[in-house]
N, C-alpha and C positions, 0 to 999 in steps of 0.2 A: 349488657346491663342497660335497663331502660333508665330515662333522667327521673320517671314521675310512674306513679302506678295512679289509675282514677280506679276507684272501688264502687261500685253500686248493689246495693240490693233490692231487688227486685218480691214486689206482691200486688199482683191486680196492678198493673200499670196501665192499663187501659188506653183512654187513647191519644195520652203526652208523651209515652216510654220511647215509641218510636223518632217521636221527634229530640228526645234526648238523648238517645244513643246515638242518632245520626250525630248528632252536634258535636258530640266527643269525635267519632269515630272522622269527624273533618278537619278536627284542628290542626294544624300547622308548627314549625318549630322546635317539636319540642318531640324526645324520640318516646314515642307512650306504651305500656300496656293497659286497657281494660278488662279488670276484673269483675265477674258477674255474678251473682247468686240468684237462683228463683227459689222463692219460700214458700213453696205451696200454691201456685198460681192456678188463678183455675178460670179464666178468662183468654187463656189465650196467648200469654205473654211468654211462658218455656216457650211455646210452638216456635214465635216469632223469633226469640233468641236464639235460638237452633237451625232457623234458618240464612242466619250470619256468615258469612265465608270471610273473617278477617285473622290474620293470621297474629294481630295485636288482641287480638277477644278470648279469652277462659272465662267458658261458661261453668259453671258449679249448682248442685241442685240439692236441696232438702227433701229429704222422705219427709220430715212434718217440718211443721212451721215455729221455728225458731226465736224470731223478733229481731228487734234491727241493731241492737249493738251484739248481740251474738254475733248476727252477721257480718258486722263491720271487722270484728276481732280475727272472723273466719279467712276475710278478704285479705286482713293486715298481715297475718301469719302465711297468706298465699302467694304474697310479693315479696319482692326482693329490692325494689326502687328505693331510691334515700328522701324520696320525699312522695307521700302518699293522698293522693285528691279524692277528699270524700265528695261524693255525687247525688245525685236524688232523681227517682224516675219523671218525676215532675217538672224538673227544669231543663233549662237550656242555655248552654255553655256561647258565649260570645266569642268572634272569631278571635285569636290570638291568648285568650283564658293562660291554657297552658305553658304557655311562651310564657308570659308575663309572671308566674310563678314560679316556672324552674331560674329566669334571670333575677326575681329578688333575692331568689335561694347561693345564688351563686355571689350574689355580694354580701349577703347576709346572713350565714350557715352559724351563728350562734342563736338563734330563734328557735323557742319550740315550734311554735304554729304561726304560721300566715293565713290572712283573711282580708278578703278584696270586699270592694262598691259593689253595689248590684242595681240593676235596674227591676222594677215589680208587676209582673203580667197577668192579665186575668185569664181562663179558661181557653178563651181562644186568639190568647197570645198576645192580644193587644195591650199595650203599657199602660199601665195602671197609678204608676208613682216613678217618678224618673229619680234623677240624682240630687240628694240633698247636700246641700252645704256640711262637709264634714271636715272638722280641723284636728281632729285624732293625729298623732303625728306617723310619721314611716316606722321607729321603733318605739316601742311599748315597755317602760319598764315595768317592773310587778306591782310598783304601786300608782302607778295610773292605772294597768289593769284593777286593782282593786277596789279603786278611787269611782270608775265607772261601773263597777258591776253593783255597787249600790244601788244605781239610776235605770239601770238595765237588762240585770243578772248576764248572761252572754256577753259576753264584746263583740260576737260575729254577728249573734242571733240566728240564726240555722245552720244547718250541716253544708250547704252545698255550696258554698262558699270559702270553706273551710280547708286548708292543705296543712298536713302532719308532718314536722318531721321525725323520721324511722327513728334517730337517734336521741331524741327526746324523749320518743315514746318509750324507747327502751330501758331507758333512766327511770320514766314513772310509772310506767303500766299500763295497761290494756283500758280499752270503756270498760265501764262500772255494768257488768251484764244482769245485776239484778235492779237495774233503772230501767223504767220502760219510757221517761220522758226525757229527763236532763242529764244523761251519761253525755251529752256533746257540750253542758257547762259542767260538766264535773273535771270532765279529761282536760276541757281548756283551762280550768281553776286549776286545776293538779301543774301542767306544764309551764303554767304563767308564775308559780312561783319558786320557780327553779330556771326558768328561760324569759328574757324578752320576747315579744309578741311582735309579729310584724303585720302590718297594715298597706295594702295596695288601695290607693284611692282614685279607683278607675272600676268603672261598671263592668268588669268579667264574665257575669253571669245575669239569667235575668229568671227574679224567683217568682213561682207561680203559685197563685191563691185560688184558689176550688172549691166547690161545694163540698165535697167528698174527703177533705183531710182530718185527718184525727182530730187536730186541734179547736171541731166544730161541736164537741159536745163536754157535758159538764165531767164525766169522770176523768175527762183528759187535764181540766183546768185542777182539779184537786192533788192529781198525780203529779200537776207539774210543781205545784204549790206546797209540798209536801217534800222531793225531792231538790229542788231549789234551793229550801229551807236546809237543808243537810250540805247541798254545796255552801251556803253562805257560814256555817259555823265551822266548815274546815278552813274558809277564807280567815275568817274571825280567828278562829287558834294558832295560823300560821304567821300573824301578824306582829309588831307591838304592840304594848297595851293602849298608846296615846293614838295609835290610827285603828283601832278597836274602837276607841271611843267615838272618836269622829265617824267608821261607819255605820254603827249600829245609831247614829242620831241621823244618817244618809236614808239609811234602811227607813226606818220608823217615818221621816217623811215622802219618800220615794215607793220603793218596793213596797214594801210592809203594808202600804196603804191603797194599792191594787189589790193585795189579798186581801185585806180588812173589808172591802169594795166586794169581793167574790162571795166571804162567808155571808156581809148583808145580804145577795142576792140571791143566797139559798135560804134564809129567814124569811124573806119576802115572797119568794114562791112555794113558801111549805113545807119546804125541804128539810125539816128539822135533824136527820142522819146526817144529814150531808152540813150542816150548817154547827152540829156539833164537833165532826171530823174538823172542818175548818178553826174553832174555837179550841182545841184540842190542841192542833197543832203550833197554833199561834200565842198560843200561851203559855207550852215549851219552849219557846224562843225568844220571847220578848216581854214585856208587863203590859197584860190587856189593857187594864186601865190608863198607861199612857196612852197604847195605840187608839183607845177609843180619845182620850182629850186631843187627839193632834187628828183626827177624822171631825171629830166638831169643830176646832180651829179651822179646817181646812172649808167643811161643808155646808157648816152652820154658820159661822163667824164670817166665812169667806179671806180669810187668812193668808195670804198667798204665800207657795214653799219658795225660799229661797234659791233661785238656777242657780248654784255652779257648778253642772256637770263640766262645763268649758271654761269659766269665766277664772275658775281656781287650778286650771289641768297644768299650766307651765308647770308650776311646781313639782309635779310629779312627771316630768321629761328628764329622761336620766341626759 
């Protein structure tokens, strides 16, 4: 029985994948299997994977291309570890990573999910944004999780930082496979309000930014703004009504008003389809008309929102 399964799937990993799998395949501490999937790769990267001789490696392959929470669900169901490390071909795992999660896991095995520091690298590796001041605390109860997903949707903010445990999962379910963007805040919304949330505030991994990620064009910013929206009114339903209130006035100055910011900027470049989907959306979820008087407070008036993603978080430390 391995401590941790790391999962990755694999599409056009070009030419970081290499250096990510090494970095797993080095870690230390901790007893691991890697699990692999290629989705249809057509660059090279099966080749490379198949030619791995580790007896910790299961590679697995797609006749078509699937997406990436299929994948992930495929990997989950292909492990047996009790605590499972989602991975990303683009990054790279810092020495000890693994270590550092199966021992919070060991003092800490009432958490749904764990999520560490990261450091931010550009293209060719070099550090791009180091470690910021974080006072999030080591456990997470579900209403600090919910308390900051106003300000930030995620609490991790990507996948590859991110460790599952099996038995949590089990409890809530599998990623959400008809998400193409935010099944990785869906699944953590779903486990945070049934489990504490654990937080390692040490740089583990170091995430990379690239020309080439999805997250560089507009129908990825729609897709994520659209499914967001659906994690936040499960958050909202699961709640009381008196922290209902308090988030949806969090939202309306935080969140709500980066999308409010997206639909203008498809207004303004002509985008009138795309600037109705946005209007559409957002008018399902909230009173236009507020979100627009609290966008002219903020842009017009110069109005400043009031921070307390931290300044109010004691409170919600269980």
């Amino acid at each position: 029985m391995y401590s941790i399964a790391i999962i990755l799937p694999v599409f056009n990993g070009g030419n970081y994948l290499q250096a990510s799998v090494k970095s797993v395949l080095t870690q230390l501490g901790a007893d691991f299997e890697l699990l692999v999937i290629d989705d249809c790769s057509t660059d090279g990267s099966r080749e490379w994977l198949e030619s791995i001789y580790d007896n910790r490696l299961k590679l697995f392959k797609n006749d078509v291309n699937r997406g990436l929470f299929y994948n992930l669900n495929f990997l989950i169901n292909h492990s047996s570890a009790p605590l499972i490390k989602l991975w990303a071909q683009d990054d790279i795992m810092n020495p000890g990573c693994l270590e550092a999660f199966v021992s919070f896991y060991q003092n800490h095995q009432d958490v749904g999910f764990i999520y560490c520091n990261r450091e931010v690298i550009d293209e060719y590796g070099e550090i791009t944004s180091g470690i910021k001041t974080d006072v999030t605390p080591k456990i997470i109860s579900t209403a600090y999780h919910n308390h900051v997903a106003w300000f930030t949707g995620s609490i991790a903010g990507n996948i590859a930082n991110v460790c599952l445990v099996r038995d949590a999962i089990n409890a809530v379910g599998l990623f959400n496979e008809k998400m193409k963007i935010s099944g990785d805040f869906d699944i953590q919304a779903r486990l945070a309000q049934k489990f504490d949330t654990g937080f390692i505030n040490q740089p583990l991994i170091k995430l990379r930014n690239h020309s080439g990620q999805l997250s560089r064009n507009s129908t990825y910013y729609f897709l994520h703004v659209k499914e967001d929206l659906a994690v936040f009114k499960f958050i909202l339903n699961s709640i009381p009504l008196q922290q209902q209130q308090a988030g949806k006035k969090d939202l309306r100055r935080y969140k709500l008003m980066f999308y409010y910011t997206l639909m203008l900027k498809a207004l303004g470049g002509a985008q009138f389809g795309l600037f109705g989907k946005y209007l559409k959306q957002l008018s399902s979820f909230d009173n236009i008309f507020l979100l627009t008087v609290e966008y002219i407070k903020q842009k017009v008036f110069k109005v400043k929102r009031p921070f307390k993603k931290f300044h109010t978080a004691t409170q919600y430390i269980s």
